[in-house]
N, C-alpha and C positions, 0 to 999 in steps of 0.2 A: 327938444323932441327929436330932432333931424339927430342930434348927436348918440341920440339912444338907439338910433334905429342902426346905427352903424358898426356898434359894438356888435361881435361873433356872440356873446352870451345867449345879446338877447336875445337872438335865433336859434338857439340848443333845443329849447324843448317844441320848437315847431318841426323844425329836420329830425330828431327825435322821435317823438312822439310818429310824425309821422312813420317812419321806419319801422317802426313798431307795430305799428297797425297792417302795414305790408306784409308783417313777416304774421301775422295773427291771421290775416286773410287765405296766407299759402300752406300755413297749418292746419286751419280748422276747415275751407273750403273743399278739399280731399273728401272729409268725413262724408259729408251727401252728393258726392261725385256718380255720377250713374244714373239712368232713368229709376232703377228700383234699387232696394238696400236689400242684397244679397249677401246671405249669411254664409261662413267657412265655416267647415267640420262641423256643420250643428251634432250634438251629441243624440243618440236614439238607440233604443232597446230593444232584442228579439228578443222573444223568447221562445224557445220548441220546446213541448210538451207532450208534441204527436206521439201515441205511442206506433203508428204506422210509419211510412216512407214518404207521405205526401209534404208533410212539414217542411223537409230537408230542400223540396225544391223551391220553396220560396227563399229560405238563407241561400240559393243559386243567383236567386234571382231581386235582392234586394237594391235598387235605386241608391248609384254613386252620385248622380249630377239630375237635378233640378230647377228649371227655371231660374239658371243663375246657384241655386248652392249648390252646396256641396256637402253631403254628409259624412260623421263618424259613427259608422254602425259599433254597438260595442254586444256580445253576445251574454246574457244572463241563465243562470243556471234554471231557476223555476221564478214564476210570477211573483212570488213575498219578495224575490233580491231584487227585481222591479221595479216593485211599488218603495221598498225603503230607499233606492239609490232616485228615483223620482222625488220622494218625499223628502231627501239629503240633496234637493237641488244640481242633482249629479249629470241630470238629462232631460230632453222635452218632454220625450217621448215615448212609447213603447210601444210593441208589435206584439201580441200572447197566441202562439198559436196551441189552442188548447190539446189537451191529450185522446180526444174524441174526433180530433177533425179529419184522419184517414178515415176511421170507422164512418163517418158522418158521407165525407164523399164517397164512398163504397157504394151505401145505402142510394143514393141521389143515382150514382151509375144504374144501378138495379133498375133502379124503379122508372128511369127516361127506357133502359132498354123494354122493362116489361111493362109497362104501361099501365100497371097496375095500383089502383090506389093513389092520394096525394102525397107527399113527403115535403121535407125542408128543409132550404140550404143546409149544406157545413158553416159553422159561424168562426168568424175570429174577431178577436178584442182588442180596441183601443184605449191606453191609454194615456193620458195628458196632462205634463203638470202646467196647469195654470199660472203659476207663481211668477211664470218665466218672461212675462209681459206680453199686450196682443200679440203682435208682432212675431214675437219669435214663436209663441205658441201653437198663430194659424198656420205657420209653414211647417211645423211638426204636422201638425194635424192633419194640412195639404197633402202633408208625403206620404203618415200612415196608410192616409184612404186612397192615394194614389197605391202604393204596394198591394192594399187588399183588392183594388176595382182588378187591375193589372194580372191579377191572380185568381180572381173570377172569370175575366174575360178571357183568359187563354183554356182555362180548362171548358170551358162555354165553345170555346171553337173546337179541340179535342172529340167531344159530347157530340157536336151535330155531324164533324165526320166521320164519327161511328155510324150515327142514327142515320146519316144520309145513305154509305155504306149499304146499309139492312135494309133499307128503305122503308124507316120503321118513321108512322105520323102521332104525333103526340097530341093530347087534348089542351084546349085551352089555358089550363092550371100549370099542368107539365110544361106548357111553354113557355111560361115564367118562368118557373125554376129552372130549364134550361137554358134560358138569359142568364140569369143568374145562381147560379149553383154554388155561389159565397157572397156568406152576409158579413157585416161586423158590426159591431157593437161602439160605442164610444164611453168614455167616463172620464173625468177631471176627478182626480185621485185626491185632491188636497179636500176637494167639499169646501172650496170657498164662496161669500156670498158674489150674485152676479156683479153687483156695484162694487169694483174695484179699483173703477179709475184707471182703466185700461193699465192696470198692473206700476201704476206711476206715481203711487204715493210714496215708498220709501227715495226716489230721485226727489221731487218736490222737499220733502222732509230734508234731504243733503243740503240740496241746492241754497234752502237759507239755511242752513246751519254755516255751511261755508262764508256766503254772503255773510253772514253776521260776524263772522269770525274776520275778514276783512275791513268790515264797516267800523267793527267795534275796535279794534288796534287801531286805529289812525285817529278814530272821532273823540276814542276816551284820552287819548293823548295829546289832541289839538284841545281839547277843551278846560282838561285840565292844568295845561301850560299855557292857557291865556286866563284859566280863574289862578293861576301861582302869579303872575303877573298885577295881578289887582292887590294878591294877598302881600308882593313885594314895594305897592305902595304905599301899605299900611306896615311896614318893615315886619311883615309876618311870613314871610314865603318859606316853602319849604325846600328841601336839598334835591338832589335830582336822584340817590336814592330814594326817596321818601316819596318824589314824586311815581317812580318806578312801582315802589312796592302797592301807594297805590292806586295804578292803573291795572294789577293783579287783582286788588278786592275787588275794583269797580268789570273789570273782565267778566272775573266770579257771577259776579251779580248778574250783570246782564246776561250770560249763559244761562243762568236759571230761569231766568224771567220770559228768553225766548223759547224755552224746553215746555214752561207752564203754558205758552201762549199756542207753541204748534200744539200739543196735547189738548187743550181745550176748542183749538178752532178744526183740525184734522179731524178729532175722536168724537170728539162732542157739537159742532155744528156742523160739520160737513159728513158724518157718520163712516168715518170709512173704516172697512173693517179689523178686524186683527185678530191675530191667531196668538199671543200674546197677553199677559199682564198690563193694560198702560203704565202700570208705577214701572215695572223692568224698563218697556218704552221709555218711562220718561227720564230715566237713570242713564240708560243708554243713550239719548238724547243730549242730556246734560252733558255725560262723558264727551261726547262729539261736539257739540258746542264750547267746551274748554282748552277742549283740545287744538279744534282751530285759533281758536283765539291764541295760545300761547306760538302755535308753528306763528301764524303772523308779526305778531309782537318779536318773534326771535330774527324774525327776519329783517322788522325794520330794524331791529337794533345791531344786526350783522351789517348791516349794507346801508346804513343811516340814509342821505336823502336819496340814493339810490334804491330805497326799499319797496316805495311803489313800484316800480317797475319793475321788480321780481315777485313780486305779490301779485298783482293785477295776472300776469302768464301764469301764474301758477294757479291762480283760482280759477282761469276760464280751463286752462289745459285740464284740472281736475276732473271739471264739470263732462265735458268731452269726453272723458276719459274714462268714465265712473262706472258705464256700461247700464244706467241706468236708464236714457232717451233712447238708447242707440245700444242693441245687443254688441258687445265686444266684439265677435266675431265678423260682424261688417265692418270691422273700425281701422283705416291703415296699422300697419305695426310699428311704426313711433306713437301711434294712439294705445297700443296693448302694452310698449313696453313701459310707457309713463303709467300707466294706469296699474301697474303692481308697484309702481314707486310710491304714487301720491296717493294721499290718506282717504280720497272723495272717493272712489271704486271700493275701500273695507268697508265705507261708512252705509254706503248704498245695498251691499253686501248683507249689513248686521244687521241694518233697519228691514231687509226684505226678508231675513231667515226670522225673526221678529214678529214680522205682518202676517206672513203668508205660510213658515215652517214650522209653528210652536216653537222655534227659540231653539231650535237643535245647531247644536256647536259644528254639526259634520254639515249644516245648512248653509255655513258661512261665517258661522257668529265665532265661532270657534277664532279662524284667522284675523276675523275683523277685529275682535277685540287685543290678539295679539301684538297686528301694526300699530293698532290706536295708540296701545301702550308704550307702546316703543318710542313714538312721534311725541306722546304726555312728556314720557320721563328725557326725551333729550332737549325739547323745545324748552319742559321748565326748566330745566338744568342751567341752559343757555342764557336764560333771563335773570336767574339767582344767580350766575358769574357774574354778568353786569351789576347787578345789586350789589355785589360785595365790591368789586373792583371801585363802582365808583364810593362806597363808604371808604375805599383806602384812600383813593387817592382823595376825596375830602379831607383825609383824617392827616394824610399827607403834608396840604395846604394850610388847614388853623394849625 
């Protein structure tokens, strides 16, 4: 015993292993670094429509820096290039200031100066894509109605020092409306239902897809080379092609199996919604489950017993990465740049333009399905060269 403990071996995967876990803590601990997860460049949408002058002074005055973010105003020509660049996942958020809201405040001035009659704010319109998860949807939403309060309350202070000026007293009603002399509106443009799982069903859906795709390359592979074991003492074993090709059926299989099972327990017992086909879901689902499965399998067989330890980093760094728990944009930027590498960020991508976008390509699905494929056709590739290699050099040996 005392002689094993002396060997350097035996010690490798404690110092290891440890090390590893060091470097996993200095990675992933960044990601929730901060009292609050403050978003970069959130994307957000004006839109002016005024046909007067009042419009223009809010695009003066729109909110760079927020409680920590920081936005990307992006300007839209009319409210339809809006609501499609919302509904293509392009942005949170939007600002509509309609074509009636100088006319509207004109009116409002009139009527504080002549006291005449009751009237009603200028209105401007929110809108909100839901899809985008709590999180990043409340702080769109936060900023919207900060810009429209922000732009009430200054033309509110303008208002009373005119009236104060004139020394003109308003009635009770009027005094409202000179509090506030802009309203807005809100809307979630997708029309999703409220149960959505605080927008965290297509991450969940990744997360075992990945998990599976991990679990399933190492367990269909231990298990099958201890049942080829049994089968070589009944002088029946088979070749380590054969065993290869298949740990590919059995891959297969189990991908499908866990595509039927999240589709039956996500759609069908826990109800959550979808903006989608489930059979496309469940195709998509399958695709992403096969997929993982092959990146893993090409890995152990790159990196033989080295393979866990490039797998295990790669499926948490994915996770991390995916911008599914955690909007991208609060994510360090070794976080953003893995995350256009590795396949967890399209896969989270396809499933949410899926759930939440009707399946529009320009939603995401588009690109997810392109990486997918790329990551399919090189990882199988990878695994059908060892297929053949080891039939040669078999073919070699007899």
């Amino acid at each position: 015993m005392k002689q094993l403990y002396k060997l350097s071996s035996t010690w490798f995967p404690i110092w290891l292993i440890s090390l590893l876990m060091f470097i996993m803590v200095s990675v992933y601990l960044p990601v929730f670094s901060g009292a609050n997860q403050n978003l970069i460049d959130v994307p957000l949408i004006v839109v002016n429509e005024d046909r007067g002058h009042m419009g223009d002074a809010i695009l003066l005055k729109l909110i760079e820096k927020q409680n920590g973010n920081s936005f990307k105003w992006e300007i839209a020509n009319n409210k339809q290039e809006a609501l499609n660049d919302l509904k293509n996942d392009k942005a949170y958020g939007a600002l509509i200031i309609p074509a009636n809201y100088s006319k509207g405040l004109s009116q409002v001035q009139e009527l504080l100066l002549s006291g005449n009659g009751n009237g009603k704010a200028a209105t401007l319109e929110i809108l909100l894509n839901e899809g985008v998860g709590q999180s990043a949807s409340m702080i769109a939403s936060n900023t919207l109605q900060a810009v429209a309060s922000a732009t009430s309350e200054a033309l509110s202070r303008n208002f009373k020092n005119e009236l104060n000026e004139k020394g003109i007293t308003l009635s009770p009603d009027n005094a409202l409306l000179l509090d506030t002399p802009v309203k807005f509106t809100m809307k979630n443009v997708l029309g999703l239902p409220v149960n959505l799982n605080k927008g965290m069903t297509p991450f969940v859906m990744a997360l075992i897809i990945s998990i599976t795709g991990l679990m399933g390359a190492n367990m269909i592979h231990g298990y099958l080379m201890r049942g080829n074991g049994i089968l070589k003492k009944n002088e029946s074993s088979l070749s380590e092609s054969k065993i290869l090709t298949s740990e590919l059926i059995f891959g297969a299989i189990l991908s499908f199996c866990v595509s039927v099972i999240l589709q039956l327990s996500v759609f069908g017992f826990f109800g959550s919604s979808h903006a989608t086909s489930i059979r496309i879901i469940f195709l998509f689902t399958f695709f992403c489950c096969i997929t993982m499965f092959f990146l893993f399998k090409s890995l152990a067989l790159l990196f033989g017993g080295w393979g866990m330890l490039v797998m295990f980093p790669v499926n948490i760094m994915g996770i991390f990465s995916s911008g599914g728990a955690i909007p991208l944009s609060t994510l360090p930027v070794v976080h953003r740049i893995f995350s256009s590498i590795l396949p967890t960020r399209y896969m989270v991508d396809g499933m949410r333009a899926l759930l939440y976008y009707n399946g529009r390509m320009q939603a995401g699905l588009g690109t997810a399905l392109w990486a997918l494929s790329i990551y399919f056709i090189i990882t199988l590739a990878i695994v059908i060269t060892f297929i053949r290699n080891t039939n040669r050099r078999q073919g070699q040996i007899s």
